[in-house]
C-alpha positions in Angstrom: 90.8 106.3 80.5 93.9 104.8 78.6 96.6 107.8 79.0 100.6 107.7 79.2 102.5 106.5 82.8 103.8 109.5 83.4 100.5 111.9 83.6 99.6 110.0 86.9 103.5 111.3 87.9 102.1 114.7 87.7 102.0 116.9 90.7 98.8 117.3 91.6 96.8 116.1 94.9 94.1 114.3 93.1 93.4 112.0 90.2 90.6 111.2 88.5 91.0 107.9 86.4 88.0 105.8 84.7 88.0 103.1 81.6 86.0 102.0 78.9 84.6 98.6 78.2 88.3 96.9 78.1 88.6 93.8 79.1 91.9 93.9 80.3 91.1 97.1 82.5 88.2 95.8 84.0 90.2 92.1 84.8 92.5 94.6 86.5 89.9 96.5 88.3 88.2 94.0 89.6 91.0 92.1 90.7 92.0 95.4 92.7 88.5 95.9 93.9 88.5 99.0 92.4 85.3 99.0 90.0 83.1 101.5 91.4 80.8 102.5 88.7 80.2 102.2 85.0 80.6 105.2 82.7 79.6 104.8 78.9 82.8 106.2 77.6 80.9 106.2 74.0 84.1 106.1 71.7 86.0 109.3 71.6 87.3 111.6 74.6 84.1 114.5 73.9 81.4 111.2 74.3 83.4 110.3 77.6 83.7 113.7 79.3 79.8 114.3 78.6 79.4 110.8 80.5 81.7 112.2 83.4 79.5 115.4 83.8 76.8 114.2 83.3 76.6 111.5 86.1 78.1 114.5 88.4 74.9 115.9 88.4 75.9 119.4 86.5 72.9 121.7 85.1 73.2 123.0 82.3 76.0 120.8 80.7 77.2 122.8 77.1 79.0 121.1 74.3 81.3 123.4 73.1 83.2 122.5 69.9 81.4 119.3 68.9 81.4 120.3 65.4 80.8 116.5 64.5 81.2 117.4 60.8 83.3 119.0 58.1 83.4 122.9 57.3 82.2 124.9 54.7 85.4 124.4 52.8 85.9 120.9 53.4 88.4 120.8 56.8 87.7 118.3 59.2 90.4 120.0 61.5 91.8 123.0 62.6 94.6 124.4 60.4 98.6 123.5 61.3 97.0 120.0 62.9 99.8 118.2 61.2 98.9 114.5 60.0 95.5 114.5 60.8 94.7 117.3 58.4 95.5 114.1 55.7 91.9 113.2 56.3 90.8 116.0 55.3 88.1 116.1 51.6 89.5 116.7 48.5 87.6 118.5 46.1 86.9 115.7 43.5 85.5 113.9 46.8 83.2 116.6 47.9 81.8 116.9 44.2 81.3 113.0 43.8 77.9 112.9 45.0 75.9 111.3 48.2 76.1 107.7 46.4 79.4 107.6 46.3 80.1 109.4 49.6 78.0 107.0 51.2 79.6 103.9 49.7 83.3 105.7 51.5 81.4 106.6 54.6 80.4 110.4 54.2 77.1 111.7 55.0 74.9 114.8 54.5 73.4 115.7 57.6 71.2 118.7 59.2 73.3 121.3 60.3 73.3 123.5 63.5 71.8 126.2 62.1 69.8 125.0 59.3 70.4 123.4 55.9 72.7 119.9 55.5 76.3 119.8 56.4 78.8 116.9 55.3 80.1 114.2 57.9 81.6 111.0 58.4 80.8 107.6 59.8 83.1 107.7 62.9 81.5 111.8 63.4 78.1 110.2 62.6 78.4 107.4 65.7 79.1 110.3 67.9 76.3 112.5 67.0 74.0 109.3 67.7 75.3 108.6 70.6 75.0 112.2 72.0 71.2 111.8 71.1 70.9 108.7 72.4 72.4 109.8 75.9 71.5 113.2 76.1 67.8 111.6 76.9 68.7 111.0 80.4 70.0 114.3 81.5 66.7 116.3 79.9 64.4 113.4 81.2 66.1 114.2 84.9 65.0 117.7 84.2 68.1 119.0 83.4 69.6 121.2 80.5 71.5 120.3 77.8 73.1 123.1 75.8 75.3 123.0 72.4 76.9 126.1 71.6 79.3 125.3 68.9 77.5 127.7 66.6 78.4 125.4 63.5 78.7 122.0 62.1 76.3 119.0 62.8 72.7 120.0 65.0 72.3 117.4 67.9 68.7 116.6 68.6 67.8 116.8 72.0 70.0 119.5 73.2 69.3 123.6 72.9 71.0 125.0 70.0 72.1 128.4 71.6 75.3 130.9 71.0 78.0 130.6 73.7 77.7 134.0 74.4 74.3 134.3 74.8 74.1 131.5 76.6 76.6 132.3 79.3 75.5 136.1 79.7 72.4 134.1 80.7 74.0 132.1 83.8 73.8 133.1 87.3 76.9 134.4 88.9 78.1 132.4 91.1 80.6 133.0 93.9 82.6 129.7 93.3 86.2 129.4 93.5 86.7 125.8 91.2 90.1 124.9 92.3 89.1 125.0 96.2 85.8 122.7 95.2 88.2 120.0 93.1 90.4 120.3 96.0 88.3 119.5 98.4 87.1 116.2 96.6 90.6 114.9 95.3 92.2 112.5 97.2 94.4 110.3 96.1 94.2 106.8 97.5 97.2 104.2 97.2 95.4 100.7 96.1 96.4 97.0 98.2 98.0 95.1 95.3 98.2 92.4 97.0 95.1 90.3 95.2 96.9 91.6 91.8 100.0 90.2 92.6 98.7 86.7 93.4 96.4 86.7 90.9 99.1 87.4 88.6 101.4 84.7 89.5 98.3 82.7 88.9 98.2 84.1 85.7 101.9 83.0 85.1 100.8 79.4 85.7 97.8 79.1 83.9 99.5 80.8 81.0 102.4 78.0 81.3 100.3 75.1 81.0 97.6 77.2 78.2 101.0 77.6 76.5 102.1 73.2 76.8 98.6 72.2 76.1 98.2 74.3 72.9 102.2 73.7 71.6 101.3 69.8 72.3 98.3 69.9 70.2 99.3 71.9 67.2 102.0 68.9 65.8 98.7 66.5 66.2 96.2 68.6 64.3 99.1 69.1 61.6 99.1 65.4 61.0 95.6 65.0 61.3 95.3 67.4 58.7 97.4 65.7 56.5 95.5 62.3 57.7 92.3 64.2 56.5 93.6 64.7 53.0 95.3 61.2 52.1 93.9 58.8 53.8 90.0 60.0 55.0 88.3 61.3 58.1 88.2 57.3 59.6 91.4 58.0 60.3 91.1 61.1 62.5 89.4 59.7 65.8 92.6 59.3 68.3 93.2 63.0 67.2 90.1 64.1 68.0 89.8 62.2 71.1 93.4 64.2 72.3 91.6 67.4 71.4 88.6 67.1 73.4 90.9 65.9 76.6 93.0 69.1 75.4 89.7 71.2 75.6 88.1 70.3 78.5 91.9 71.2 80.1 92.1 74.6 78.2 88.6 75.6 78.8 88.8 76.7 82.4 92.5 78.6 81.8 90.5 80.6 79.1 88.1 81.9 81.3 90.3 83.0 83.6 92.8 84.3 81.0 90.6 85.6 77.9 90.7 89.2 79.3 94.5 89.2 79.5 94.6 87.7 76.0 92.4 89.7 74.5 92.5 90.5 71.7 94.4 88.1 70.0 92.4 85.1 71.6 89.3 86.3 70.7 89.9 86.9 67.0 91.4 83.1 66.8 88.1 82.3 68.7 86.3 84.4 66.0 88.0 82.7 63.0 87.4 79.0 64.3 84.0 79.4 65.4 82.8 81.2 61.7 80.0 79.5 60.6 81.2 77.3 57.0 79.0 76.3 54.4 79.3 72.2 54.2 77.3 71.3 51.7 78.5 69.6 49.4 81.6 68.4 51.1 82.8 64.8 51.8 83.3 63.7 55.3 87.1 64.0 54.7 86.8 67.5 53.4 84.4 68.5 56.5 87.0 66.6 58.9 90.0 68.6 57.5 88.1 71.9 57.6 87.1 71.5 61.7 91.6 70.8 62.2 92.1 73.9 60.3 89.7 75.7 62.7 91.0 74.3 65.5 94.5 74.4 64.3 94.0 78.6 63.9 92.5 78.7 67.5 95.3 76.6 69.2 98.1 78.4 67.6 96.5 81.9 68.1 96.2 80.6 72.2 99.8 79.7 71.8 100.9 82.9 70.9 98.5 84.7 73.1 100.3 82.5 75.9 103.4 83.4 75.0 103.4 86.8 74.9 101.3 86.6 78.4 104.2 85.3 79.7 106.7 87.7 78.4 104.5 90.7 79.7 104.3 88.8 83.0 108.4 88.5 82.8 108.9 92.0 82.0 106.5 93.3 84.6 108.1 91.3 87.5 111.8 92.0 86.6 111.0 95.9 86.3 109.1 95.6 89.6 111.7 93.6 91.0 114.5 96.3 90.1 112.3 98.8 91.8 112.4 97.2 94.7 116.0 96.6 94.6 116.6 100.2 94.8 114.3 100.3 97.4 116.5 98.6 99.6 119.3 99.9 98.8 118.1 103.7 99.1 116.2 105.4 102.6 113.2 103.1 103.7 110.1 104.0 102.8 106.6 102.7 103.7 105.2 100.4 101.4 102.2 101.8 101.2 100.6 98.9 98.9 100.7 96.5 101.6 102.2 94.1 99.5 106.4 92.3 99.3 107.5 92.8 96.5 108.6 89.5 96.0 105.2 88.8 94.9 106.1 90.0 91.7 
């Protein structure tokens, strides 16, 4: 889970943290030796909680709320929502037809109790993805329950009234604060591997950051090479860029998570696929610089603001521990100096 700083600050014996598919988490997780299990977070926090629940073992699980659509009148929220409410249909919209809803991503749908029901593409991915992963629990022999009593109907689960369906429960003498309690423990991680494999990180982004800067005035030329005097011109270039990539190849391996995303898109953008027919070997020559041009500046910048994160993060850590000398002495209980940082 992504969530602000200060809701791990809260009071409370136990915490319960997990992460989607991000790189950047999982680099830091697994540096930390932290990754325990995977949890399909599937997009939103209603797709995530399901995953939660479900791998707890709970039977039944019920969906309550998941309208996954738009109301009768056209509200996609809850009145007094505030900016969200912005996305809600206008009335020109609802009366322009499936074609044209389609073609701006809305969708008629079956509804929860019968007859279609309007929704849109981001709605639509959850609602597959509920059906999709609702399989495992009901193959397991489990119940699945949706008792929103309105909006989209989600195949695979038991469209039942809440009230019906909890009148039908057994009563049980279960006191849930004592059982979370007894779970939630709250462990203090050894940062030490994430320290040193941070202050590797400051070094590799250093000479990722020299290598690219050193390249990017070469390319420029060759560029202009490509486009007065032809691509015979171009070889010492491209023999410096192949030295540079066989240097830069490894530091992106390790790095690419911590660049992410700005690395990958440049990586996206150099590596499309261009149509060369047609095109003179000068034309095709100049093309590759400007790819690799885009993917050496974008791992520039990526560098550089790797190493500004990686400033910031040791100064503030390095105040912290300042005060922590200068105030009563505490345990560090991450096992680590904080020079490392």
């Amino acid at each position: 889970m992504k969530c602000h700083p200060k809701l791990w600050q809260l009071p409370a014996r136990g915490f319960f943290g997990f992460t989607g598919p991000s790189m950047p988490a999982a680099w830091i997780l697994r540096t930390l030796g932290a990754e325990r299990s995977v949890i399909s977070v599937g997009g939103s926090v209603a797709t995530a909680a399901f995953s939660v629940i479900a791998q707890s073992g709970a039977d039944p699980i019920i969906l309550i709320g998941q309208d996954l659509a738009y109301s009768d009148t056209g509200a996609l929220h809850a009145e007094g929502i505030g900016l969200l409410g912005a996305e809600d249909l206008s009335d020109e919209e609802r009366r322009a037809g499936a074609d044209a809803l389609a073609r701006k991503g809305f969708f008629e749908i079956e509804g929860y109790g019968g007859g279609r029901v309007l929704t849109k593409t981001n709605l639509r991915s959850y609602l597959l993805w509920f059906e999709r992963s609702v399989k495992a629990v009901t193959g397991a022999g489990r119940r699945a329950i949706n008792c929103t009593e309105g909006g989209a109907k989600i195949a695979g689960f038991e469209q039942r009234p809440l009230g019906e369906t909890l009148e039908s429960l057994p009563r049980l003498a279960i006191d849930p604060r004592a059982e979370f309690l007894r779970y939630a423990v709250r462990r203090t991680p050894d940062v030490t591997p994430l320290a040193r494999a941070l202050q590797k990180v400051e070094r590799d982004a250093r000479r990722l950051k020299r290598t690219a800067d050193d390249l990017l005035p070469d390319l420029e030329r060759a560029i202009r090479t490509a486009r007065d005097a032809g691509a015979e011109a171009l070889a010492p270039v491209f023999r410096k860029a192949e030295r540079a990539d066989r240097t830069v190849t490894p530091l992106i391996e390790f790095l690419a998570p911590l660049l992410d995303p700005l690395c990958n898109t440049t990586a996206l953008v150099a590596e499309t696929a261009f149509d060369y027919a047609g095109l003179d070997d000068a034309q095709q020559a100049r093309m590759n610089l400007r790819q690799t041009y885009t993917l050496y500046a974008g791992l520039s910048r990526g560098a550089r603001d790797l190493l500004g994160a990686a400033r910031s993060f040791r100064e503030k850590h390095s105040a912290r521990a300042g005060r922590r000398a200068s105030g009563p002495r505490r345990k560090n209980k991450g096992g680590v100096s904080p020079a490392l940082f």
